[in-house]
C-alpha positions in Angstrom: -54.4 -88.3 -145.7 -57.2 -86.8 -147.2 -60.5 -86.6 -144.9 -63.3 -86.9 -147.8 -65.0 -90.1 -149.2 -63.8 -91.2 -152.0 -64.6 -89.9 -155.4 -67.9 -91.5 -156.6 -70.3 -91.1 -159.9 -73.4 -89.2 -159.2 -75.1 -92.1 -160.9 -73.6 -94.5 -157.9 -75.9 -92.9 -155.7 -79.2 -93.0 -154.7 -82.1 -90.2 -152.8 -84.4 -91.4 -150.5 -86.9 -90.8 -148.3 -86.1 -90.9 -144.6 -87.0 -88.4 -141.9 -91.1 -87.5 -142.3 -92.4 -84.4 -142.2 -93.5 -85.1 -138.3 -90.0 -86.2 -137.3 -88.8 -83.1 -138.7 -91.3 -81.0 -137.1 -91.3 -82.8 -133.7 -86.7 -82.0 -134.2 -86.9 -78.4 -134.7 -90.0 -77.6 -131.7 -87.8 -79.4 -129.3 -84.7 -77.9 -130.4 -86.7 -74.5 -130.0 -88.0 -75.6 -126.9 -84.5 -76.6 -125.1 -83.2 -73.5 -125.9 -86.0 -71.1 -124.4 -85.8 -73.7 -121.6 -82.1 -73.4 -120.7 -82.2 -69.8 -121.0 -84.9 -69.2 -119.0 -83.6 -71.9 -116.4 -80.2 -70.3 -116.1 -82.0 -66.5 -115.5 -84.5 -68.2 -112.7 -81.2 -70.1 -111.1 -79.5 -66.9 -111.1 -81.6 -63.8 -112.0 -79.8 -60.9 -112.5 -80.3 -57.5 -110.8 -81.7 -55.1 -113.3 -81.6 -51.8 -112.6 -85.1 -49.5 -113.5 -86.6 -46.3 -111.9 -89.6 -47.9 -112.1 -91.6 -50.1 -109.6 -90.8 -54.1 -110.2 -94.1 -54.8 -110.1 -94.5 -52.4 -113.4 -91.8 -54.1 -115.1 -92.7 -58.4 -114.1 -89.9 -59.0 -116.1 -89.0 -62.4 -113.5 -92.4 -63.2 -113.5 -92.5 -63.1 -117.3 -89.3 -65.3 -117.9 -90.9 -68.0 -115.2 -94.2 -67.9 -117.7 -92.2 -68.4 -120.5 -89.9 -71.1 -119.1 -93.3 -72.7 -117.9 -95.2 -72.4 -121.4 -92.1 -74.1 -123.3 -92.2 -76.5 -120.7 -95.8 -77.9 -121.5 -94.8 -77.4 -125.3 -91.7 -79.7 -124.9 -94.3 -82.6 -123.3 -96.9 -82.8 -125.4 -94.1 -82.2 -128.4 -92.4 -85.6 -126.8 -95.4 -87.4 -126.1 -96.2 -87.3 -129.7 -92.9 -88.3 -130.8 -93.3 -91.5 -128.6 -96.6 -91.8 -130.3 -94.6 -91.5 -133.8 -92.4 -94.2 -133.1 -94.7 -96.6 -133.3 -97.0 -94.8 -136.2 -94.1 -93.5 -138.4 -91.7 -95.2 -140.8 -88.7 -97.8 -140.0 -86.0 -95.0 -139.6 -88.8 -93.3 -136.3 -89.3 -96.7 -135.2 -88.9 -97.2 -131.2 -87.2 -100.4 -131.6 -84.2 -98.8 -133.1 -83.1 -96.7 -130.1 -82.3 -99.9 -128.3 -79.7 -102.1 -129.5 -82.0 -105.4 -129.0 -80.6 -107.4 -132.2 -76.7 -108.2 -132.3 -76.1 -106.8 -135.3 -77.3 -103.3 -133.6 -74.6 -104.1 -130.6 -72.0 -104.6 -133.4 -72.9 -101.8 -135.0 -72.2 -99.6 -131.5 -69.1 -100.8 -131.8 -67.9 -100.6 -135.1 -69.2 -97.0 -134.9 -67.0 -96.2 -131.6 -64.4 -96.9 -133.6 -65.0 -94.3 -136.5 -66.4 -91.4 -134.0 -64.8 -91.8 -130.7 -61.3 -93.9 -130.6 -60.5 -93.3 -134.5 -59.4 -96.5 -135.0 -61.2 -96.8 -138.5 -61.5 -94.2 -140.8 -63.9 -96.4 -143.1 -67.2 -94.4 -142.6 -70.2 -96.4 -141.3 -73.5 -96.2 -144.7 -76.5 -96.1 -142.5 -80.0 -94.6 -144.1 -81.2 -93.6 -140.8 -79.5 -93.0 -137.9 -76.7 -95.5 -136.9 -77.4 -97.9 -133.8 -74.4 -95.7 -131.0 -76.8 -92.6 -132.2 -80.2 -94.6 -131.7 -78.9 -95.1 -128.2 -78.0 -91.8 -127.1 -81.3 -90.5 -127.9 -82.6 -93.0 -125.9 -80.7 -92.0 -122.9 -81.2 -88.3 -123.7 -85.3 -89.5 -124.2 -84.7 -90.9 -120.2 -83.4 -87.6 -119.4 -86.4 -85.8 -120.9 -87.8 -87.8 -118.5 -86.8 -86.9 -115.7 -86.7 -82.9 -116.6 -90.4 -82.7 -117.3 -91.2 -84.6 -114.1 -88.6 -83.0 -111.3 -89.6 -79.4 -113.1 -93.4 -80.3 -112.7 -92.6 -81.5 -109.0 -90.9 -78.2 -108.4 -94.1 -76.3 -110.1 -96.5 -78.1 -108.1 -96.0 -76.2 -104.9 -97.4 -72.9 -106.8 -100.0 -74.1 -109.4 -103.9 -75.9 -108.5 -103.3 -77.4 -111.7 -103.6 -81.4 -111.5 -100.8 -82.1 -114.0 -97.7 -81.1 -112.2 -99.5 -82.8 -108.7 -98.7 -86.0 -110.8 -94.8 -85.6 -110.0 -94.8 -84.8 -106.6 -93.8 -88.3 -104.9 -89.9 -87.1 -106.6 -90.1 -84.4 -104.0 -89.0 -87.0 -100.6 -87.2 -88.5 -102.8 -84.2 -85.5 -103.8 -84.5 -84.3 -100.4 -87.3 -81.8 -101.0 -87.2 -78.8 -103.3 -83.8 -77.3 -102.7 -82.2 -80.7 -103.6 -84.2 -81.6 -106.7 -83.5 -78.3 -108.3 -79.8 -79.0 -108.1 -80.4 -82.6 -110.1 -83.0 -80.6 -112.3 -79.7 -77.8 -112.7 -77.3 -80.6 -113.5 -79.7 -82.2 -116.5 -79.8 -78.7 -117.9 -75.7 -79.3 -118.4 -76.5 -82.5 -120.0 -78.2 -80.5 -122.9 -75.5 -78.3 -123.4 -72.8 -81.2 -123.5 -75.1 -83.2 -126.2 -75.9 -80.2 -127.9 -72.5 -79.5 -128.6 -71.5 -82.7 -129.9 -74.3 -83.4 -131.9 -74.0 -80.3 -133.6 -70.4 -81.1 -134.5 -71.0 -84.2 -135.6 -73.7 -83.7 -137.9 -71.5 -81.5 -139.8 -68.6 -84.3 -139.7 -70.5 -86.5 -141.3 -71.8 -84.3 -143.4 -68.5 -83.2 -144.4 -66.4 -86.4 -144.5 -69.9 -89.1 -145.9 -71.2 -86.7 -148.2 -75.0 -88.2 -147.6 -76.7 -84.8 -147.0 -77.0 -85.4 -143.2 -77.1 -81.7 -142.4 -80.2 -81.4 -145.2 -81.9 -84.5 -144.3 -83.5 -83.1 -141.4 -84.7 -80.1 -143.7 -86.3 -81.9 -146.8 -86.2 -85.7 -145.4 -83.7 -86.6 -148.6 -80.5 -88.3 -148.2 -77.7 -90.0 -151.0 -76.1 -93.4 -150.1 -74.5 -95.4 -151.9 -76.8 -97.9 -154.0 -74.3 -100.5 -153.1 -75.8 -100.3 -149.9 -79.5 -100.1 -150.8 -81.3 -103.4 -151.4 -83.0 -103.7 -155.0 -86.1 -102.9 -154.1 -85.3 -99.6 -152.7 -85.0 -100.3 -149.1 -82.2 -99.8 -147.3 -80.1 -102.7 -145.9 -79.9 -101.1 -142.1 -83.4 -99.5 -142.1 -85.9 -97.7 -144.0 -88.9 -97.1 -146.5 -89.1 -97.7 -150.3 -86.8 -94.8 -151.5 -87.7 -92.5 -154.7 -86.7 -92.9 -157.9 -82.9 -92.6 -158.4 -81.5 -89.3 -158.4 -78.3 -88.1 -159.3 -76.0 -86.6 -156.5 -72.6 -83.8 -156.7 -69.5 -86.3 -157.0 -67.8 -85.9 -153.9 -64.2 -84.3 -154.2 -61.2 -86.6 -152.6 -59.0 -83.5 -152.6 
């Protein structure tokens, strides 16, 4: 059984506008920024012995990587602070309420999605503009685990830096059972990350692949294709979203 959407005229479709330019900007800085932070966590959990004829203190190469890892750390905060800020700024597809499922319809939609991604019981693929409600969701837990990185790594910090930010966290200490035990939580978040990263990079590109909406591009020019059977008449999208542009034709998808 063939994997693609079905064949469709390019005039059946219809571009518009969902992920703004700060969305887009605020996607690639974090991705950027949980990179350099997992690297640069893993190398300070388990630095390895390089070998020089020179003195360490010439080389501060482990002093260097804990600079960089704290840097990206302050970039990620203020880069998520401002997408909290966007969500209630920005357009219906960055709106807050959408990344919990507080309407029925948003429940159903969890579930009718489960069926598609996870237990393949459907292979009729959900049409939603932005992202769909199980996706909403996850970032929202992934946003709570944001959470608690920034504050158990500023709690670790704290012990070394005057700074009053990362004093702010410090009541988490007591709390893991000191330093030794909250680095081990902090450790196991990093694996978190990984796990997510890995699916939502492979999903992307299924849906990609299989919907034929531009997914993968979206988060690049903002533009995606559905369906205008699914797009109200005034250019808004039935499951969320702003006014789209003018129609534009889209590549017919092959069913082959």
């Amino acid at each position: 059984m063939s994997t693609h959407a079905p064949s469709a005229s390019p005039s059946a479709y219809q571009r518009i506008y969902v992920w703004e330019l700060p969305v887009r900007f605020y996607h690639w800085l974090n991705a950027l920024c949980i990179l350099v932070l997992t690297v640069t966590g893993f190398l300070i959990a388990n630095p390895p012995a390089i070998n020089t004829a020179s003195e360490a203190s010439f080389s501060y190469w482990f002093g260097m990587n804990r600079f960089i890892h704290f840097a990206a750390a302050y970039v990620f905060v203020f880069n998520f602070a401002f997408r909290i800020y966007w969500g209630f700024v920005g357009n219906k597809y960055a709106n807050w309420k959408n990344f919990l499922p507080l309407r029925w319809t948003q429940a159903k939609e969890v579930g009718k999605v489960l069926r598609v991604d996870i237990l393949q019981s459907s292979n009729t693929p959900l049409v939603a503009a932005g992202h769909n409600a199980l996706a909403y969701l996850t970032y929202f837990v992934m946003f709570l685990v944001f959470v608690f990185q920034v504050a158990s790594g500023f709690a670790m910090y704290a012990n070394m830096s005057d700074a009053w930010f990362p004093s702010l966290f410090t009541w988490l200490l007591p709390m893991f059972g000191g330093d030794a035990g909250l680095r081990q939580w902090h450790h196991l978040a990093t694996w978190f990350f990984i796990i997510f990263t890995i699916i939502h990079v492979y999903l992307v590109f299924y849906h990609d692949y299989v919907e034929g909406h531009g997914v993968l591009s979206s988060m690049a020019g903002g533009w995606k294709f559905l369906p205008k059977k699914h797009v109200d008449g005034d250019g808004k999208s039935r499951f969320s979203g702003r006014r789209a542009a003018k129609p534009t034709s889209a590549p017919p998808r092959s069913s082959s």
